[in-house]
Backbone as JSON, one array per atom type, in Angstrom:
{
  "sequence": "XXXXXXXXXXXXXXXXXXXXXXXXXXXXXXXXXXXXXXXXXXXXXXXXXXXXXXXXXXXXXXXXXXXXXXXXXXXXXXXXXXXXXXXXXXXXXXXXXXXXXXXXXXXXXXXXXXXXXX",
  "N": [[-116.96, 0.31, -29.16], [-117.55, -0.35, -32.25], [-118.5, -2.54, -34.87], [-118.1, -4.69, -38.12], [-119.74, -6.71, -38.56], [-121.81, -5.46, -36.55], [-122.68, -3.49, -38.37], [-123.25, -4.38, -40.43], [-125.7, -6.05, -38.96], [-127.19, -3.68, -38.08], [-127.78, -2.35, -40.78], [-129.26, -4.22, -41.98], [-131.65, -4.61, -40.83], [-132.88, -2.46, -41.28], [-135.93, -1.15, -43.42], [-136.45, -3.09, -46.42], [-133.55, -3.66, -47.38], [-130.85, -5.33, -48.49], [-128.0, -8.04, -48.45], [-125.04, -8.24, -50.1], [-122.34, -9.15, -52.53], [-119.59, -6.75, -53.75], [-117.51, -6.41, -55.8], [-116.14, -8.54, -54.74], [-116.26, -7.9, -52.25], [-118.27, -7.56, -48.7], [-121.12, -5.76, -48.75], [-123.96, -3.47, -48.51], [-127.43, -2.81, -49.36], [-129.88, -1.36, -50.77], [-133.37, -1.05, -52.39], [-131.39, -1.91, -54.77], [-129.29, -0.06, -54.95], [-125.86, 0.67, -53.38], [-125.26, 1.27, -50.26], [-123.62, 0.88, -47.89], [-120.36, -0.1, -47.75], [-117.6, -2.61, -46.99], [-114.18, -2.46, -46.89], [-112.28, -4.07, -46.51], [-108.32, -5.07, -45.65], [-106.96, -2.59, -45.52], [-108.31, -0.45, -45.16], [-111.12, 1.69, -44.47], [-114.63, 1.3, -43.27], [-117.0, 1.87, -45.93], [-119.07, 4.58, -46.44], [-122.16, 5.84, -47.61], [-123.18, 9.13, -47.09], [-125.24, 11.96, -46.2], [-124.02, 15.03, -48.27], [-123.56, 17.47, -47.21], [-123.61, 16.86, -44.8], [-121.32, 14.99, -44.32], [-119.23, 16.39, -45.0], [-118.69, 18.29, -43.22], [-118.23, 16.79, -41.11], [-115.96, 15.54, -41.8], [-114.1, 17.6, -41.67], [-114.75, 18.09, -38.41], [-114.41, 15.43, -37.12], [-111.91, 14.17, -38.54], [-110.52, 12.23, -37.62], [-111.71, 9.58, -37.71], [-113.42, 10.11, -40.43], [-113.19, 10.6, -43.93], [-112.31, 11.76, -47.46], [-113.8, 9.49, -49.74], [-113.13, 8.97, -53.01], [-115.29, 8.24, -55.18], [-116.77, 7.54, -57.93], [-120.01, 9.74, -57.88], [-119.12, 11.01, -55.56], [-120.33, 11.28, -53.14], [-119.47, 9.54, -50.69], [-117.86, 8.16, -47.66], [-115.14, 7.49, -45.74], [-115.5, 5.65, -43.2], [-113.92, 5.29, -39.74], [-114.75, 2.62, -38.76], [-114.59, 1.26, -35.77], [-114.03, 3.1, -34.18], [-116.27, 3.94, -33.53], [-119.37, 4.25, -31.26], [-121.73, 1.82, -30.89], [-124.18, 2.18, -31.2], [-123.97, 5.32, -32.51], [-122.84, 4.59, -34.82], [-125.18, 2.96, -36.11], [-126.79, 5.65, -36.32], [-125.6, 6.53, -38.67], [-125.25, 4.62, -40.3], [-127.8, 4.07, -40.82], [-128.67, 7.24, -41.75], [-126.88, 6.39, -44.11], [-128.53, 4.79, -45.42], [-130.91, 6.24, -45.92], [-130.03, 7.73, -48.59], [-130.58, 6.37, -50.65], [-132.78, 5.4, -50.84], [-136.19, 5.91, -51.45], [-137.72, 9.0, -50.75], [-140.32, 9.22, -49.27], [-140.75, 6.47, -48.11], [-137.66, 6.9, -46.22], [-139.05, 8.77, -44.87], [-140.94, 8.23, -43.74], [-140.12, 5.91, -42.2], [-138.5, 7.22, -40.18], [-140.35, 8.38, -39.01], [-141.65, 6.09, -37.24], [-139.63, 5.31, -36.16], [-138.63, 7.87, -34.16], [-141.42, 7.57, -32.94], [-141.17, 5.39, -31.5], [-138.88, 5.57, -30.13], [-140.05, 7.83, -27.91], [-141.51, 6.23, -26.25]],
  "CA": [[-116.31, 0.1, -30.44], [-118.59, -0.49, -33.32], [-117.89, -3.74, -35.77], [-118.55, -5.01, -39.32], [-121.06, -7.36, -37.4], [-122.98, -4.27, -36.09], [-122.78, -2.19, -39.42], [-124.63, -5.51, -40.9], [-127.06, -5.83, -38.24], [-127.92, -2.35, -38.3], [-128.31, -2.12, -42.05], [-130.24, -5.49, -42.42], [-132.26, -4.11, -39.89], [-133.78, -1.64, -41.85], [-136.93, -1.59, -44.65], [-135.99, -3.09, -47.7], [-132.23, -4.16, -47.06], [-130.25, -6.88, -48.46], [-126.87, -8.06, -48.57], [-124.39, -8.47, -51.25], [-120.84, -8.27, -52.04], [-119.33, -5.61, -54.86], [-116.25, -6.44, -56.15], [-115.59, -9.25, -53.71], [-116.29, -7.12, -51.03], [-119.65, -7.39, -48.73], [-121.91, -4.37, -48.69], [-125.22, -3.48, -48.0], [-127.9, -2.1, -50.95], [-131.36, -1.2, -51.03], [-133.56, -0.1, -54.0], [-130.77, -2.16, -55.87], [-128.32, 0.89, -54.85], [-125.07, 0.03, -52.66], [-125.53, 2.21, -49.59], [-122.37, 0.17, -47.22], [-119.27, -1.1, -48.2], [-116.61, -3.11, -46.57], [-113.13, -2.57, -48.12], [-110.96, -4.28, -45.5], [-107.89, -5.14, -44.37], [-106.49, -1.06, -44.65], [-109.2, 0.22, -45.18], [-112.37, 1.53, -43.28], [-115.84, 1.03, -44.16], [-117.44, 3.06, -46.97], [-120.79, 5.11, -46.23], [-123.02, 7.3, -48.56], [-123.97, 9.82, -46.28], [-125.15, 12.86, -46.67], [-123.01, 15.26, -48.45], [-122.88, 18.67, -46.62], [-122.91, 16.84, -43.23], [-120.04, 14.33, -44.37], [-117.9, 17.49, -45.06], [-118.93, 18.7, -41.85], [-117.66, 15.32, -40.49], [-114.03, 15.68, -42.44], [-113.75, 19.02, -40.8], [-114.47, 17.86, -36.98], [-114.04, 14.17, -36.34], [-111.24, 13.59, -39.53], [-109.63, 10.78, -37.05], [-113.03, 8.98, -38.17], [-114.02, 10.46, -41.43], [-112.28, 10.59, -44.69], [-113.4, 11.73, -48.2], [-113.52, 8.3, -50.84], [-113.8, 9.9, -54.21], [-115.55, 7.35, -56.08], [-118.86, 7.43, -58.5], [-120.37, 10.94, -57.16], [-118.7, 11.56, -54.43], [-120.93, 11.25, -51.99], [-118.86, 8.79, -50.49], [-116.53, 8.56, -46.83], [-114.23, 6.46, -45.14], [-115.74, 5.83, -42.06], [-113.48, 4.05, -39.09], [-116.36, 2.49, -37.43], [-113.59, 0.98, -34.38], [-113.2, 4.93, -33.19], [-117.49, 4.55, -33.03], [-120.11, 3.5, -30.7], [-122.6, 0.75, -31.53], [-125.7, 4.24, -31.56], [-123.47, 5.93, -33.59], [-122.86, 3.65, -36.08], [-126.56, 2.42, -36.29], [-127.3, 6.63, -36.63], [-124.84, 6.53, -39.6], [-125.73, 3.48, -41.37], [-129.58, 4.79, -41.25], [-128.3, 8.08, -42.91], [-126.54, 6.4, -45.69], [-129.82, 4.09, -45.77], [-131.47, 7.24, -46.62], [-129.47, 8.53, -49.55], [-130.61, 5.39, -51.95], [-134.08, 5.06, -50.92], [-137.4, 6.83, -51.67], [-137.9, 9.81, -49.52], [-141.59, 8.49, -48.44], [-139.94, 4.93, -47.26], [-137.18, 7.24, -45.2], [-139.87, 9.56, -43.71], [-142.34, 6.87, -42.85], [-138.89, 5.15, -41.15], [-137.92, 8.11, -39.3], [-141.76, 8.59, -38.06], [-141.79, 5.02, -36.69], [-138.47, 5.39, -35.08], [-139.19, 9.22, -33.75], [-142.52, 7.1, -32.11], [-140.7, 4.2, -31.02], [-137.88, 6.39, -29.04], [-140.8, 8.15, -27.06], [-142.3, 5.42, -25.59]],
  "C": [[-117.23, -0.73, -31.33], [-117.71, -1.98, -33.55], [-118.69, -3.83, -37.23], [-119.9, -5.47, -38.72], [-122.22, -6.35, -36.73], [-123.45, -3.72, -37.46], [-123.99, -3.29, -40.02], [-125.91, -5.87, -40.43], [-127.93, -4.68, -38.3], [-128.44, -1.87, -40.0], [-129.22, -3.17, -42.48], [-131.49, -5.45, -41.3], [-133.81, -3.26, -40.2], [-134.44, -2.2, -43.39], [-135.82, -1.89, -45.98], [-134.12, -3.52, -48.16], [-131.72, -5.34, -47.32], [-128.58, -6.81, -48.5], [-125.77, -8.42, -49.67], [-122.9, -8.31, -51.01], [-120.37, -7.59, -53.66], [-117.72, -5.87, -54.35], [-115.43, -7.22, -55.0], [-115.71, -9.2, -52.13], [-117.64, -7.28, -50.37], [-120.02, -5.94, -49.0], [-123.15, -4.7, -48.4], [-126.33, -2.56, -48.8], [-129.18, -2.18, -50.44], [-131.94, -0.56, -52.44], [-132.54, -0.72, -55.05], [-129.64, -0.75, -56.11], [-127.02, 0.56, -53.7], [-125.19, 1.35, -51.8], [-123.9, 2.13, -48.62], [-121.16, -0.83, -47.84], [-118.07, -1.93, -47.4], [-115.38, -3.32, -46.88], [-111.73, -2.81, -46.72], [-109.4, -5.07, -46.55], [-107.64, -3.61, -44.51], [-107.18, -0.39, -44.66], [-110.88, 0.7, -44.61], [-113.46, 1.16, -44.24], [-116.29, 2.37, -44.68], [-118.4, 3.27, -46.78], [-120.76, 6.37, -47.04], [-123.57, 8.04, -47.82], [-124.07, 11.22, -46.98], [-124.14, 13.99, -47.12], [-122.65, 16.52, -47.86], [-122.71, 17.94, -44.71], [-121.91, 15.51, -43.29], [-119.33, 15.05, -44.67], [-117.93, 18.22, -44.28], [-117.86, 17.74, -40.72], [-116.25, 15.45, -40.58], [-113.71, 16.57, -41.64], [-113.43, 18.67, -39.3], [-114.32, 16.89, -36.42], [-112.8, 13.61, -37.85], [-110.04, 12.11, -39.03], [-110.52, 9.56, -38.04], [-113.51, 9.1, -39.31], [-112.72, 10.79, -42.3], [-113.02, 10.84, -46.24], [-112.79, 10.6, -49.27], [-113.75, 8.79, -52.19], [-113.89, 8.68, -55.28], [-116.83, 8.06, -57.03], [-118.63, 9.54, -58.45], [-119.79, 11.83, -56.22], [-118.91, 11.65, -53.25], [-120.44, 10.05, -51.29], [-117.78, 9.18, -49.01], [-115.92, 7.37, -46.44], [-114.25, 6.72, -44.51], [-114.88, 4.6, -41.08], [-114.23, 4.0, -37.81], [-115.49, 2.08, -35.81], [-113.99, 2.19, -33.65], [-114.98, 5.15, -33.01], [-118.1, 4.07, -32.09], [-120.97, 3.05, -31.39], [-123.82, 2.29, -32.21], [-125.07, 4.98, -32.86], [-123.36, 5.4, -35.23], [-124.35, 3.54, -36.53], [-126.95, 4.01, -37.4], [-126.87, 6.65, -38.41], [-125.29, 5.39, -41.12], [-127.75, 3.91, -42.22], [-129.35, 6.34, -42.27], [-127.98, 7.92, -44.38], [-127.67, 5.55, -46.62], [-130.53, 5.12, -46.87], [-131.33, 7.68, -47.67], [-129.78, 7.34, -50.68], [-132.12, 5.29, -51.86], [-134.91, 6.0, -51.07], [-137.53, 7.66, -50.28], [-138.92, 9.49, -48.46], [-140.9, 7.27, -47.77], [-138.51, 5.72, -46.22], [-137.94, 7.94, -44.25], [-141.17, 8.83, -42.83], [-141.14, 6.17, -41.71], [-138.47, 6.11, -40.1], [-139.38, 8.22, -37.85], [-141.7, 7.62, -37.22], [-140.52, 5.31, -35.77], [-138.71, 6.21, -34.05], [-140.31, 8.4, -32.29], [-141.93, 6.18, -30.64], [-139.8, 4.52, -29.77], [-139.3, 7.22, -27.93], [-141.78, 7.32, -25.89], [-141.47, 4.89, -24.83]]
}
């Protein structure tokens, strides 16, 4: 079972990552873009993930996934509880992706990619 406490570690984790809070709320921003949100008590945490495989997501885990229709859209209501720590991490690095420069995610993926083989 995942936690706020993980989602933060795992996003402050990665290049370029700071913390903030939006509208009272923490979150988690890079590039000066909000990538993680925290919108407790009824509510799960908010991730920008990609958008054809977060409507992929709605479709087959919708215990877990939910669509937030804010901004763009690109937006879910993820209930990290129902995840594992890996999962989460995978997730948080996805929505990492969707604010930052493609070069700074593909240089991050390479290093990771390396890092897992060894």
């Amino acid at each position: 079972m995942a936690t706020f406490a993980d989602l933060k570690r795992a996003g402050l984790a990665l290049p370029g990552v700071e913390f903030h809070r939006h509208l009272g709320q923490p979150a988690l921003r890079a590039n000066k873009k909000m990538f993680a949100l925290w919108w407790p008590p009824d509510r799960a945490t908010i991730l920008k993930l990609e958008r054809h495989h977060q409507t992929m997501l709605f479709d087959v885990r919708p215990n877990v996934f939910a669509p937030c229709k804010v901004g763009t859209g690109i937006w879910s209501y993820v209930n990290i509880a129902k995840l594992d720590r890996a999962e989460l991490m995978a997730f948080v690095a996805e929505a990492w992706t969707q604010v930052v420069p493609k070069k700074l995610s593909r240089a991050y993926a390479a290093r990771v990619s390396v890092s897992q083989t060894r």
